[in-house]
N, C-alpha and C positions, 0 to 999 in steps of 0.2 A: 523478396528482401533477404540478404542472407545473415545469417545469425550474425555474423562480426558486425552487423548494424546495430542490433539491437540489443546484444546480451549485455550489456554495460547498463542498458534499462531495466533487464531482471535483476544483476549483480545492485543498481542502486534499491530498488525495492526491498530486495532483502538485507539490505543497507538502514534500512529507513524500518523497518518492520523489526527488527533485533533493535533499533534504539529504541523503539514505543514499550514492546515488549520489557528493556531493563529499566525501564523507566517509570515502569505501570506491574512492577514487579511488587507485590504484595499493597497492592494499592486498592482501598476499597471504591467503590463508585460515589460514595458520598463526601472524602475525602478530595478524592480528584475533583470534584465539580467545588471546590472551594480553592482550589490550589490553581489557583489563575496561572503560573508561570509552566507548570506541568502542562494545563489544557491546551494553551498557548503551541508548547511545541510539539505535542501531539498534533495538534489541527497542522502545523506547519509538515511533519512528516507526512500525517494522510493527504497533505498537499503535494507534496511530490511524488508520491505513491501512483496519485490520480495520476498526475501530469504525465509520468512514464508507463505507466500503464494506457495511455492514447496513443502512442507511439510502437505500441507493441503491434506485430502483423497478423489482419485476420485471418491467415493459415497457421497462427498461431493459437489464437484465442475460441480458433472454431475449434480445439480438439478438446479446449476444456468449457461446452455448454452452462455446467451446473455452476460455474462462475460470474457474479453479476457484473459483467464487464460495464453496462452503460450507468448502472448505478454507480459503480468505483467511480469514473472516468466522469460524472455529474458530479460527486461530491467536492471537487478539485474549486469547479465551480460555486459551489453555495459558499465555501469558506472565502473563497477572495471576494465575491460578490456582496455576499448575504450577511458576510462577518455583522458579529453582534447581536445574530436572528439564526445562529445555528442551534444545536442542541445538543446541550452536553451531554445529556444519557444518551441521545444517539452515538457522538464522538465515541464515549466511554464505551459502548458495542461494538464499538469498532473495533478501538482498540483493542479488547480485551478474547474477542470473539472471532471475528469476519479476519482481522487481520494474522492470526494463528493458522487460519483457511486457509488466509492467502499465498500465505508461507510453506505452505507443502506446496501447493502447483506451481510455483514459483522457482521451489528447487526440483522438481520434477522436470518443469521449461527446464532449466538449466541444464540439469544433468542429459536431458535428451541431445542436446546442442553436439554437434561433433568437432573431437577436438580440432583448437588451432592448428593450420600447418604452419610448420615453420619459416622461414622467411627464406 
């Protein structure tokens, strides 16, 4: 697959990850788990997160092991499925922690990509 497939799936990620991120900016975890409209679009980013992050290629995803690509790429699934029976202190790890993670390999992907040619 070559990268003009896909990088528009990293550029969303880090898209998605910079909004949880200003969103969960000085936000405690006890807080957020009472703040329904906050968790709300949190689960909605970690939802698109997932979704692009399945679409990424495993010549991609084999260079970064220490990434839990099938757990991201499963949680997409629990919230549209399981919505009502997820867990907000696991979301709020997400957010606060994993998704910080994610965000360097993400811009690492990116930056590794060679640039566009011209047209």
């Amino acid at each position: 697959m070559q990268p003009s497939e896909y990088k528009f799936r990293i550029e969303d990620i880090l898209v998605e990850i910079a909004t949880v991120s200003a969103a969960m900016k000085s936000v405690r975890e006890e807080a957020y788990v009472q703040n329904l409209p906050l968790r709300r679009m949190v689960e909605r980013c970690v939802e698109i997160i997932s979704e692009a992050c399945r679409h990424l290629p495993a010549e991609v995803t084999h260079r970064y092991p220490d990434v839990p690509w099938k757990s991201i790429r499963a949680i997409g699934n629990l919230l549209r499925h399981e919505y009502g029976r997820d867990d907000d202190h696991l979301i709020w790890r997400i957010a606060t922690v994993s998704l910080p993670e994610l965000q360097h390999v993400m811009q690492e992907i990116l930056a590794s990509l060679p640039p566009e040619s011209a047209p």
